[in-house]
N, C-alpha and C positions, 0 to 999 in steps of 0.2 A: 406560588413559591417554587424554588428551582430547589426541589430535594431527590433523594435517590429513592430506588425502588427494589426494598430489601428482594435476595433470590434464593440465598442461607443463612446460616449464623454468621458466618463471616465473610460473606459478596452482597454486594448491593449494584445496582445499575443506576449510573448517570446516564439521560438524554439528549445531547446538545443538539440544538437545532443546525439544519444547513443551507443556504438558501439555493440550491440546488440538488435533484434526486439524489439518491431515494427520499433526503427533505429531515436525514437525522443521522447522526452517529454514535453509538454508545460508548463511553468509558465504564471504567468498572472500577470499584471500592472492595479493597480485600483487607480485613481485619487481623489483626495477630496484637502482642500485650502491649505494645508502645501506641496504638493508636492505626488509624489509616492510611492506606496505600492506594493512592490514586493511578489507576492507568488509562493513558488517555487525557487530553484535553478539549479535542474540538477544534475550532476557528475563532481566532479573534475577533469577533463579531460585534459590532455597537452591542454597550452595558453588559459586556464580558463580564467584567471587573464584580459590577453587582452579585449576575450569576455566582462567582464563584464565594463571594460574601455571603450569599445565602446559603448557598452548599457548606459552608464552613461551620456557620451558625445552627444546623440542621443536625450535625451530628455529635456524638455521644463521645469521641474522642478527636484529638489533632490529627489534622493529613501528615504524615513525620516522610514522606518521600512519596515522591511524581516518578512514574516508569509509562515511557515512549515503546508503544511497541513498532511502531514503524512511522520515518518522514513526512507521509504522505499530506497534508495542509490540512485534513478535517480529522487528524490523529493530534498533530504537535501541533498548529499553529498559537494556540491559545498556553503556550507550555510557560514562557514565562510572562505570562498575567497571573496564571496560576500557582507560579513558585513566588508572587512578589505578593500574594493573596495570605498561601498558607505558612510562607516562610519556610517550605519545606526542599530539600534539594533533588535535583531533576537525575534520573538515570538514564541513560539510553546506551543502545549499541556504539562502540568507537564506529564502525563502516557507515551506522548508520548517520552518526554526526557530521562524519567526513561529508558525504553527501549532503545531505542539510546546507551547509555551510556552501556547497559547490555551486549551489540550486538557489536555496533560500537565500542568502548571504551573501550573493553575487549580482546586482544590478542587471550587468551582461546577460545572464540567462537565457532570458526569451530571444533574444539576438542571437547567441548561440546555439541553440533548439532551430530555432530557424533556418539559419545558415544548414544544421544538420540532416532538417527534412526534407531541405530545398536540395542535397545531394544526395538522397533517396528519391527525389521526385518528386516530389508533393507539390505544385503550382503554386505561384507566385499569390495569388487569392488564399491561398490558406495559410500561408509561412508571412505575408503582409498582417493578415489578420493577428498571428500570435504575435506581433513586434507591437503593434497598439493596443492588445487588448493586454499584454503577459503583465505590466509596472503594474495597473492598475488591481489587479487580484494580490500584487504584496501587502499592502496595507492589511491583511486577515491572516499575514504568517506571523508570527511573532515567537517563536522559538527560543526556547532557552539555551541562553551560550555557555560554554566548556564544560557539559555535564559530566557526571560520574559514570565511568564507565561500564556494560554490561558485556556479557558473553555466554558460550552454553555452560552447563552446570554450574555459574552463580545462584545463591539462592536469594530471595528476594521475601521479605514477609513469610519465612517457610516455604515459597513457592521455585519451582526450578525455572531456570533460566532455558528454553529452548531455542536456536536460532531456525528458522522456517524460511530461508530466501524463495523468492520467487518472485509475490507481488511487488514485494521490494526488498532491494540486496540484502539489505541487512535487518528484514522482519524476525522480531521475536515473540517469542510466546512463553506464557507463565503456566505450570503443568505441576498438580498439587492432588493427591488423592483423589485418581481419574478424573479429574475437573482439568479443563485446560480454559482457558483465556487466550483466544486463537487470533486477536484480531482483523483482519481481512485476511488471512489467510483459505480459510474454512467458511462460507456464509450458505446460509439456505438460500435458495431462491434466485441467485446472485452466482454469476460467473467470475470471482477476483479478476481484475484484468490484470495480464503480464508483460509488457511494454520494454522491448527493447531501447535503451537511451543513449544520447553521447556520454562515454565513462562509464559505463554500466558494467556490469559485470559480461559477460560475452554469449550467455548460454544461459536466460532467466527463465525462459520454460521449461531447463532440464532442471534448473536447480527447483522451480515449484512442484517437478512432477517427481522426485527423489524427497520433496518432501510432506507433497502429499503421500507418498508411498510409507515415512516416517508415522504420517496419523495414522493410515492405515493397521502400522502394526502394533501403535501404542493403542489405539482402540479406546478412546476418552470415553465414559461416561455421560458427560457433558460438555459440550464446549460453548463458550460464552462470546460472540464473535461481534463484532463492529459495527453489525449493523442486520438487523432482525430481530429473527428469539433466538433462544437455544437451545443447540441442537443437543439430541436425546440419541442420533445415532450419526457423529464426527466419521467415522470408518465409514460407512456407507457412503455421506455425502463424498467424503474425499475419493470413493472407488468412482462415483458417478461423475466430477470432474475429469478423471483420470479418464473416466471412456469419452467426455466431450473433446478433451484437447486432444486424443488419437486420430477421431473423426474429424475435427478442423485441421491438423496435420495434414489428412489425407486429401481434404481440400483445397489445403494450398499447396501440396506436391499437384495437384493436377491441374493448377492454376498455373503451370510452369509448360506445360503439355508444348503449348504451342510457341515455344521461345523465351529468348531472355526478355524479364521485365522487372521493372523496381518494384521496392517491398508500398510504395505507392499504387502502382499498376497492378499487383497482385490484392491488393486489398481494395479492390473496387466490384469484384463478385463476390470477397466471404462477407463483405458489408453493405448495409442497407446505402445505394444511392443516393438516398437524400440527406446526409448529416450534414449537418453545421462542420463548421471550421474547427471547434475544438471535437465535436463526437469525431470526424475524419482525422487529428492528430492520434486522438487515441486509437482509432483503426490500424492507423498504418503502423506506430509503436508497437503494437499490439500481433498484426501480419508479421513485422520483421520476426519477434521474439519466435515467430513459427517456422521463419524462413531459415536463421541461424542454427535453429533444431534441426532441422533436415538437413543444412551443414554439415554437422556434428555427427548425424547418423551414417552420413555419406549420398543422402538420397536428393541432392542439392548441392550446387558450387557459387563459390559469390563469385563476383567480377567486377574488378576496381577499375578506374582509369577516366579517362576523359573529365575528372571531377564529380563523376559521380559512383552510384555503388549498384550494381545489378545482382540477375540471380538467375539460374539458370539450369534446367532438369541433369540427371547422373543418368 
């Protein structure tokens, strides 16, 4: 039986499987007097639909609203199986919906990622690879379209609306008597990746690390995150993040030492050599959002032209 796994009086944890690591991702049920608040769906995955028939049947009241905390495909893909399940209506960030729609809701996509890695650098072998492999993983988004809007200080089931950009532009989190529901934001164990994109916002490691520095000062009690357990000290994890991406900073300023190189070229010593063609997309996403940061600080220059994008030490 696909039921949840009470954590208070009023949270409970859903685990939806994923057929890729970590191999799961948790949503979360928060209770107030009308019934249930689902956050989080999963992927639409063969006998979704079930799942969430069981889920429904399991509990003690109606789901009366769905809250997205972030696009990501193992957060919302399952969004509307799940609103067509409990009849209940979908909230999410407006920036975060824009993107959804840009991403999920555009065929082009993986054509365009492509085009855009291939003018970072990335070799024809791994930007081929996303144009055949990218159609194929739509068939597990299924997102629900034109939701009701979210923003910071909404409140939600009692719970506040907080906006956490970093892992993604428009991640939110729900923050209720020092409990917070971080979604990948905040994970044990787990580095969130922060992935510069086409259309992104320009600066997603400064915005994760302004908001990591946000947990820091809220100092949750507990935070309930996406994917683990939960965490008992949020403040801590998020100081200890904060000193990984300094240190990888400082690795990719020195990865510039000896000349201009793409945010491809540079992400070939802060990552393991051997990745697949999606582990190296996410490398080099991941290298840029580093490279743009030292941008930004000054400690780094880009350089456009010739069709492609470089980078280059200050």
């Amino acid at each position: 039986m696909f039921v949840p796994e009470p954590l208070a009086d009023d949270v409970a944890r859903v685990t939806f499987p994923l057929p890729t690591p970590p191999g799961h991702v948790h949503g979360y049920l928060l209770r107030d007097a009308g019934g249930w608040t689902l956050v989080d769906t999963g992927l639409a995955l063969p006998n979704v639909e079930a799942r969430f028939e069981e889920l429904v049947a399991s509990l003690d009241a109606p789901v009366t609203r769905i809250v997205i905390t972030h696009m990501h495909p193992d957060h919302i893909g399952a969004g509307e199986v799940a609103a067509a399940v409990t009849r209940a209506p979908v909230w999410q960030g407006a920036l975060d919906y824009e993107q959804s729609e840009r991403v999920w809701g555009d065929p082009s996509w993986p054509e365009r990622l492509a085009d855009w890695l291939a003018s970072n650098g990335v070799p024809a072998p791994v930007t081929d690879d996303l144009r055949e492999r990218g159609p194929a993983f739509a068939s597990l988004i299924r997102f629900a379209r034109d939701p009701q809007p979210l923003a910071e200080g909404d409140r939600v089931a009692g719970w506040e609306v907080l906006e956490l950009p970093g892992h993604a532009d428009g991640h939110l989190g729900l923050l209720k008597d020092g409990r917070l529901v971080c979604g990948d934001h905040v994970l044990p164990r787990i580095s969130p990746t922060v992935g510069l994109y086409p259309d992104s916002r320009p600066d997603p490691l400064g915005d994760f690390i302004a908001s990591l520095e946000r947990i820091v000062a809220l100092a949750p009690r507990i935070a309930y995150p996406g994917h683990g357990d939960p965490l008992d000290d949020a403040a801590g994890r998020a100081r200890e993040l904060l000193a990984h991406h300094d240190e990888r900073l400082g690795a990719t300023e020195r990865a510039l030492r000896d000349g201009r190189r793409t945010g491809y070229e540079v992400s070939l010593p802060l990552f393991a050599p051997d990745l697949d063609g999606t582990g190296r997309r996410f490398a080099v996403a991941e290298t840029l959002s580093h490279l743009e940061r030292l941008v930004a600080l000054g400690r780094a220059a880009r350089v456009e032209g010739d069709g492609g994008v470089s980078y280059t030490a200050t």
